[in-house]
C-alpha positions as CSV (number, residue, x, y, z in Angstrom):
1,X,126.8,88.7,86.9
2,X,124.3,90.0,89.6
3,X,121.1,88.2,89.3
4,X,118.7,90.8,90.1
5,X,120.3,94.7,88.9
6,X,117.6,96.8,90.0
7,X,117.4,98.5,92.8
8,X,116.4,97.7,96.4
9,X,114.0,99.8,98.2
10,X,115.8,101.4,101.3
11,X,112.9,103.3,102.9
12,X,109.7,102.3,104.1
13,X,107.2,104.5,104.9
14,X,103.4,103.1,106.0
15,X,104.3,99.7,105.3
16,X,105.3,100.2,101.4
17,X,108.4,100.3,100.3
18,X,110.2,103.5,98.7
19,X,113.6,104.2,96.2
20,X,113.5,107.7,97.1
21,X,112.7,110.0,100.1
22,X,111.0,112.3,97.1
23,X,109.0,109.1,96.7
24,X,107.6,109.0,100.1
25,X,107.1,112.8,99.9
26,X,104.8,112.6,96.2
27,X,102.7,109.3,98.2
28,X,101.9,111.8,100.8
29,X,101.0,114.9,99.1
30,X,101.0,113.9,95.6
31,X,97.4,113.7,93.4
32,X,95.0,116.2,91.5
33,X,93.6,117.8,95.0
34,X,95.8,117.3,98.0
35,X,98.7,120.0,97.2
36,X,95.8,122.4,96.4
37,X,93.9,121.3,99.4
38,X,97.2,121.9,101.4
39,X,97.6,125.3,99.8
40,X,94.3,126.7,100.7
41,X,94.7,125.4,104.2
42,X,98.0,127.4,104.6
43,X,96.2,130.7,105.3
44,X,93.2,129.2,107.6
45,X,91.1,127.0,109.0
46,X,88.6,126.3,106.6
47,X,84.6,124.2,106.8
48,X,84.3,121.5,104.2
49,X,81.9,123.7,101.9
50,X,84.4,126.1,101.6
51,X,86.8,123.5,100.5
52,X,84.0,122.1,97.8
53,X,83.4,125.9,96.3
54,X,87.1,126.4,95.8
55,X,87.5,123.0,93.8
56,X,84.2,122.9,91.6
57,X,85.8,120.1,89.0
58,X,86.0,117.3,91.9
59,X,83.2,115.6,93.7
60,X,82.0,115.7,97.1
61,X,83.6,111.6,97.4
62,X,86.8,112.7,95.9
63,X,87.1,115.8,98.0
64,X,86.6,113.7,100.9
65,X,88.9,110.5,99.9
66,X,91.6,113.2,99.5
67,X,91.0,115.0,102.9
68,X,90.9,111.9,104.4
69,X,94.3,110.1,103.2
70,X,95.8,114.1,104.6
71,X,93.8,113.5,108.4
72,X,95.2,109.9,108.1
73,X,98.9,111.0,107.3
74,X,98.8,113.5,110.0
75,X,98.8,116.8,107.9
76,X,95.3,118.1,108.5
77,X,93.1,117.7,111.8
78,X,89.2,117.4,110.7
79,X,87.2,118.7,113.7
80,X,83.2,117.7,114.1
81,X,81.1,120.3,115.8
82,X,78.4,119.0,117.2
83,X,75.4,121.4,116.0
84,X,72.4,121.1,113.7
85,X,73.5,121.3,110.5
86,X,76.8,119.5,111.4
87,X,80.0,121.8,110.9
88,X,83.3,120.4,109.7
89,X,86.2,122.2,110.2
90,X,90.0,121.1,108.3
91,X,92.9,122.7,109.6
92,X,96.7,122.4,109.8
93,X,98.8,119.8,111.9
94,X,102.3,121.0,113.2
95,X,103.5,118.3,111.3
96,X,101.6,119.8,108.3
97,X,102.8,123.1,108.7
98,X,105.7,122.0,107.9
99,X,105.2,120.6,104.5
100,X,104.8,125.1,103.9
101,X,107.8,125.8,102.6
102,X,107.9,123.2,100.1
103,X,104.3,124.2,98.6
104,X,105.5,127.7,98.6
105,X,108.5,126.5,96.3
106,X,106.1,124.8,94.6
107,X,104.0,128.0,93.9
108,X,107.3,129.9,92.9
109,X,108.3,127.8,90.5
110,X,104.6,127.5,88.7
111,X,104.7,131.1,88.5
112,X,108.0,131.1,86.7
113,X,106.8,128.3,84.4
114,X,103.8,130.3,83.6
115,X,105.9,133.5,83.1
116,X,108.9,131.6,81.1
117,X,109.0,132.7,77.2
118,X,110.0,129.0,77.3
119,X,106.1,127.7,77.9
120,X,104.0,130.1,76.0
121,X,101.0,127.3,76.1
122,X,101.0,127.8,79.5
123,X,99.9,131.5,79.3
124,X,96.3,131.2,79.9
125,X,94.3,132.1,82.8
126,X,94.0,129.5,85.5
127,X,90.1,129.4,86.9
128,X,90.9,126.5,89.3
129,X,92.8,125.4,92.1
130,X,95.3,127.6,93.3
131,X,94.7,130.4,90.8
132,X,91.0,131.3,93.0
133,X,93.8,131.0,96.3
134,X,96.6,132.5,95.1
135,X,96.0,136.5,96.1
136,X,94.3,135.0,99.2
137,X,97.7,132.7,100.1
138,X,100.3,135.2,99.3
């Protein structure tokens, strides 16, 4: 009999170890804010105020822990201009461009969820998140 059954990790990723290259994708771009983030940043470049106004239910720390762990993973760039008041600016990578077509099958498939007969307590309109983006993003 094998000592230990479970699993070995085979990936690694940031020094932690990963099962799963789905893994590796949720520690990136998983959490309340970052896919949202991600989604609103699809269309255009936007300033960090604009970011707070489209997610009223987070706080100005959280916002920023999240837009940091992106900048720190490569997705988004954060630009400084140097002007009094102090503009931010959070836009796109190349290499987070390319995470696109997988929030766009993302969005898809909430949409059909949303629509199913199959989730009828999901019928209710959505004030937050991607529901303020989603004509904008489309």
């Amino acid at each position: 009999m094998v000592e230990n059954d479970k699993p070995q990790p085979q990936l690694a990723y940031r020094g932690k170890h990963y099962y799963c290259s789905v893994d590796v994708t949720l520690a990136v771009i998983g959490g309340k804010w970052k896919p949202a983030i991600l989604w609103h940043l699809k269309k255009r470049t936007l300033r960090f105020s604009e970011l707070q106004r489209k997610f009223p239910g987070t706080t100005r720390k959280m916002l920023t822990q999240q837009l940091r762990e992106l900048e720190t993973d490569g997705l988004i760039r954060r630009e400084v201009f140097a002007q009094v008041p102090p503009r931010v600016e959070y836009s796109f990578t190349d290499k987070g461009r390319s995470i696109c077509p997988v929030l766009d099958l993302m969005y898809d498939w909430g949409k059909q969820l949303l629509a199913s007969e199959t989730a009828p307590e999901a019928q209710v309109k959505l004030i937050e998140g991607c529901a303020a983006g989603d004509a904008e993003a489309e």
